[in-house]
N, C-alpha and C positions, 0 to 999 in steps of 0.2 A: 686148648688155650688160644685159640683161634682171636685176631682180631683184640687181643689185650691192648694197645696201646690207644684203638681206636674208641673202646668200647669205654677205657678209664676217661678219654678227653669228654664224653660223651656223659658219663655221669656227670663230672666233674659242671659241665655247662646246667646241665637237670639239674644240681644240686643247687648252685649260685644262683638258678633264675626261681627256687622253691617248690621244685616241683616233686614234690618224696613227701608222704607218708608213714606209710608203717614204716618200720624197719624190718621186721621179722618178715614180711612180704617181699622183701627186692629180690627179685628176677639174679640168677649167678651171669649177669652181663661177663663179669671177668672172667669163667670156664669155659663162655663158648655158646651161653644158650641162646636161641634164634628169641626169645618173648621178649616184647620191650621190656624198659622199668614201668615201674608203678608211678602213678602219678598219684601226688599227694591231695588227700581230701581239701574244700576250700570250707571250713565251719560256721554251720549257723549263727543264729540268734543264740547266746549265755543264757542258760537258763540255771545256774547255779543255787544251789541250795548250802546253808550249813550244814555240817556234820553233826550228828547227833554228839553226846556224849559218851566214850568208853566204857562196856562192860566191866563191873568192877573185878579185882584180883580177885584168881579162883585159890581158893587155901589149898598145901598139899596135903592135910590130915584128910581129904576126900579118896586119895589115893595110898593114903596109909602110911606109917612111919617111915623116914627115910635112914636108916642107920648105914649107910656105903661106906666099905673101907676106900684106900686110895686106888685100888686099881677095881672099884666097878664102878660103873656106867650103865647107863639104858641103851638095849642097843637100838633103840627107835631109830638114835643120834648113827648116820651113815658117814660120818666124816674121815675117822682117823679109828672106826670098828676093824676086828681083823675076824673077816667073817668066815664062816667054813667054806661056804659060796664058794667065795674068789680062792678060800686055797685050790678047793677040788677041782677048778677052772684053771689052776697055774696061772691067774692073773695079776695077783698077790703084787708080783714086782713089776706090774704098772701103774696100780692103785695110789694114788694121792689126795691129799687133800687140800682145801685151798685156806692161806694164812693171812690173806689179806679179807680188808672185814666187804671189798665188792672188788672180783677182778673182771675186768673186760675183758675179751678177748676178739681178736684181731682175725682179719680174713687173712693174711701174709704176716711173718715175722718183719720186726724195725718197717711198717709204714706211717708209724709216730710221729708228732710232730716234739718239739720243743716245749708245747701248749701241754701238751699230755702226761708229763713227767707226772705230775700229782696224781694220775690212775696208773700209775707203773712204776710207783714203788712201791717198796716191801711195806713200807705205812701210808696205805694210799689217803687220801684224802679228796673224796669225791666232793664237797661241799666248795673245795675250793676252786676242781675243777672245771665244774660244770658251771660256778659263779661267773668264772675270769673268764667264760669264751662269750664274742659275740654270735652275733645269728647265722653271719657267714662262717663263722669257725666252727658251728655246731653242725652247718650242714656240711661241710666239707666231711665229716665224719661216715656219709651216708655213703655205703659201699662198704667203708676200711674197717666198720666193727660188724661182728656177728652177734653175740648176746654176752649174759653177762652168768658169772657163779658167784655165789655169798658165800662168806666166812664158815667155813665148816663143810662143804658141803664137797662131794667126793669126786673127781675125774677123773680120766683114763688115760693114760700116758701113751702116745701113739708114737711121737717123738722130738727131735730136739733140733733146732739150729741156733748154731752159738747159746746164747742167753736167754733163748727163747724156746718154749713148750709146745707142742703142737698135741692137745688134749679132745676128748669127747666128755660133755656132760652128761649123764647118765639118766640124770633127772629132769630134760630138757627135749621128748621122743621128737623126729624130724622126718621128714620122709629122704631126708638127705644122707640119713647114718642109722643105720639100722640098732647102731648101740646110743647113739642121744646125739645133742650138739655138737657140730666142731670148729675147731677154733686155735688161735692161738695167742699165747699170753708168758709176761715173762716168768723164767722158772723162779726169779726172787720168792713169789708169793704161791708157789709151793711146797711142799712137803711128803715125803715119803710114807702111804698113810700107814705101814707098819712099824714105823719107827714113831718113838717117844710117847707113845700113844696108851695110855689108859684101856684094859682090856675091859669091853664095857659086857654089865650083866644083862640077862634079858627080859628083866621084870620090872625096870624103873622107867620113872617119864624123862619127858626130853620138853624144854622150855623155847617155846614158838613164840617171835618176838610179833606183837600186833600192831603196835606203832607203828609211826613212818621211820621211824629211828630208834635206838638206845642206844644209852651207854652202858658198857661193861665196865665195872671197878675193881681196885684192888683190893678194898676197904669195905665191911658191912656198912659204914656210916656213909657212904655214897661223897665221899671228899675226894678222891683221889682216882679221878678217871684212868682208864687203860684202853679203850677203844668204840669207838663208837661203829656200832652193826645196822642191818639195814632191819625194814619187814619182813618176817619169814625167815629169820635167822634162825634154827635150829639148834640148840643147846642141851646136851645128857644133864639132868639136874641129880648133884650129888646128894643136898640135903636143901632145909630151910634154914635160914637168918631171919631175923625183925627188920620185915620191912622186903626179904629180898630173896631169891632162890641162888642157890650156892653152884654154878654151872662150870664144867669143866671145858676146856678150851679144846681145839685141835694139839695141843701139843702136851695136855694131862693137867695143865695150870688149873686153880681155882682163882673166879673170878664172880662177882656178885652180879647179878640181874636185881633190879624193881619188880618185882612182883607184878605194879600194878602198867610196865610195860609188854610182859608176855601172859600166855596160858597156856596152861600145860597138855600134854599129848602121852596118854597111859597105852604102851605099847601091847599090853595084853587086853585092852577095850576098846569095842571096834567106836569109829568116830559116828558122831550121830552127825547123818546126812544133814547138810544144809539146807535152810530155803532160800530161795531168791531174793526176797527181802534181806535175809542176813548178809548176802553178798553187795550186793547194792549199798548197803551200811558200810560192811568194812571197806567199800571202793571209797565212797564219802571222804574221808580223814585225807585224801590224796586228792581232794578239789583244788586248784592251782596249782597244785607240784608240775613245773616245768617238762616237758615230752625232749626225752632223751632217745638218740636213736639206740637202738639194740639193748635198753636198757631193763633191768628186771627186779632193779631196787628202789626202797624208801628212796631216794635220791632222784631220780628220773626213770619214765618207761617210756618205753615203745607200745604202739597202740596194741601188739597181740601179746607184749612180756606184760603186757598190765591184764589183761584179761589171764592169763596163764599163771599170774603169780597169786590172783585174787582167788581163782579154783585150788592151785596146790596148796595156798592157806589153811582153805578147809578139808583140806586131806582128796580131792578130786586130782587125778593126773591127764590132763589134755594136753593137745602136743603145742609146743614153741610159736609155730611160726600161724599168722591168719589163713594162709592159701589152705593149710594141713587142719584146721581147726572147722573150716569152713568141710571139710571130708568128713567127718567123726561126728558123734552124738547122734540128735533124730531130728528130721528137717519139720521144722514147726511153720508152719501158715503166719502169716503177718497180723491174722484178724484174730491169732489165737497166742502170742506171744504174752508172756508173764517177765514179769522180774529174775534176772539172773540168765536169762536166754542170751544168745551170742546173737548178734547181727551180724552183717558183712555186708562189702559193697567193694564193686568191680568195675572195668572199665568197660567201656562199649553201652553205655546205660544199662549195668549191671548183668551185662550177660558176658564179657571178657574173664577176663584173669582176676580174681580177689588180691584186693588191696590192702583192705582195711577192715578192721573188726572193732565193736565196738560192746557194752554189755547192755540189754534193754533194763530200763528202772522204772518200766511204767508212767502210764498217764502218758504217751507218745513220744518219750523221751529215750536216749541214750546217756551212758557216764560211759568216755571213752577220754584216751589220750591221742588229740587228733596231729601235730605235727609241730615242727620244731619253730615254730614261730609263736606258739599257742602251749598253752599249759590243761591239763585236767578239766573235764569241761562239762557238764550238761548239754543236750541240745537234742534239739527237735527232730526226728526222722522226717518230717515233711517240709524240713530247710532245703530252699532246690535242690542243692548239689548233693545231699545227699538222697534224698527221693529219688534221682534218676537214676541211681549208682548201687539203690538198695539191686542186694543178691542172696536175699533170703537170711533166715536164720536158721539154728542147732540150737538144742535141749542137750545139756550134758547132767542134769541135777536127777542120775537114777541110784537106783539100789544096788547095782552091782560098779560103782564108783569104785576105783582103787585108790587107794593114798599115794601122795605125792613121793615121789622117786627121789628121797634124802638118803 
């Protein structure tokens, strides 16, 4: 812990003068480590495009009637499952799940501001958080968050101060924690995933939300909102309604999805591999979404939780952070790069420490989320700054992909 007070003044200046990028990239300056920070990419030429239109709603009569009494579930859904896994592992009672529909989590417990209440309660509301901050409030952020978890999705209880969780995401690999991210967050918007939970079966689908948002209701007729989720929200679906799949919550509740916001994920069929073009597509709909640091929701991302949440979408699990992402897959030549290929760029004219990741979309371009001053973007890999800074790219789109870690 060497050098904290020096090392927080020291971001803190990095921060205020713009100088940060990824988030999932920043150097642990507060543990002690000798590598600077990352410096933040400067963005080309906008070469935006519209988004195509949404694949239509997949019907569940493809996967076959749904007849589920009240206590099953698909166990695709990892939220609030009680799985034999974690009994025979005795981990059972540290398993939880998360009840907020995006929780952030923190590199220290209480380094909150005032500003942040709106992601740190039990009904968060990111929409207003991330609205109300200016540019300097957003950077200030860089450093005090590490990533983020979605509604449903399972953590590991490591431990506690005062009102505060100190958790691993399981679904989030890191070279930092051999069992996923870690982090900390308050225990408001947690839950003990053995308790209250729905014991799910293991032969139904789970409703994967593909928008940049939904809402969850209480009502088939979609009149009576109850919370609105991010992309890649994960939902056990109980049955069908008109118009809407019948999804069980973290806590056993039934709550309606739109159909034509999610698609479904059959836990006994394996996922049919993507192409790069597909991912390129579903990056699309997230053209000007705001760059959030440590972010991994419809709401805002960070340049590698955007890359990470657009592979665990289609069932690919790559790890969290760019430096880690930039290790993994198969290292592709520049003059051979396709759609859906990762890039990266480093300091030192690409030969230092990785910073930044972004995803190639062809025709010499990237769709990456480049920094907190900039939103969702297009742009030319032969924009200066990022041409000197290129540090090759990875192929992760193979046949022995494994599904995202829900």
């Amino acid at each position: 812990m060497r050098m904290r007070n020096a090392a927080t003044g020291l971001l803190f200046m990095l921060a205020a003068a713009g100088l940060f990028g990824c988030g999932g990239a920043w150097e642990q300056v507060r543990d002690g480590a000798d590598e600077a920070v990352a410096v933040e990419d400067v963005a080309g030429p906008d070469l935006t495009a519209s988004p195509e239109k949404p694949e239509p709603a997949q019907p569940l009569s493809e996967w076959g009637a749904l007849t589920m009494t009240d206590r099953e579930s698909p166990s695709g859904y990892d939220g609030c499952v009680r799985t034999e896994a974690a009994v025979e592992d005795g981990d059972l009672e540290r398993e939880y799940v998360v009840q907020a529909a995006v929780a952030t989590l923190w590199s220290e417990p209480g380094r909150n501001r005032l500003k942040d209440e709106p992601a740190l309660a039990a009904a968060v509301d990111m929409k207003r958080w991330t609205a109300s901050m200016t540019l300097q409030e957003k950077l200030w952020l860089v450093g005090k968050l590490e990533t983020q978890a979605l509604y449903g999705q399972r953590v590991k209880l490591l431990g506690t101060s005062g009102e505060w969780a100190n958790v691993i995401v399981p679904g989030q690999s890191t070279s930092r924690h051999k069992e996923g991210y870690p982090g900390w967050m308050p225990m408001r918007q947690l839950a003990p995933r053995q308790d209250g939970c729905a014991i799910e079966a293991s032969s139904r689908p789970v409703a994967v939300v593909k928008t940049k948002s939904a809402v969850l209701y209480d009502d088939p007729a979609g009149m009576a909102p109850f919370l609105e989720v991010s992309f890649n929200t994960r939902l056990p679906v109980r049955r069908e309604s008109d118009g809407a799949y019948v999804v069980a919550t973290p806590s056993g509740e039934e709550k309606y999805l739109l159909r034509s916001d999610a698609t479904i994920v059959a836990p006994d069929r394996p996922l049919e591999p993507p192409t790069g073009e597909r991912l390129v597509e579903t990056a699309k709909q997230f053209l000007g979404l705001p760059y959030l640091w440590a972010g991994v929701s419809g709401f805002g991302f960070d340049c590698s939780g955007f890359t990470h949440s657009l592979y665990g979408f289609h069932g690919i699990d790559i790890p969290r952070d760019a430096s880690d992402q930039a290790n993994e897959g198969t290292a592709v030549e520049r003059g051979s790069l396709q759609p859906g290929d990762l890039v990266f760029f480093a300091r030192d004219n690409g030969k230092g420490k990785v910073h930044h990741v972004g995803m190639y979309a062809g025709g010499g371009r990237m769709i990456h989320s480049p920094k907190s001053e900039r939103s969702i973007e297009f742009v030319s890999l032969d924009a200066p700054d990022y041409a000197k800074e290129y540090a090759g790219a990875r192929r992760y789109l193979r046949p022995d992909a494994t599904p995202s870690g829900y």
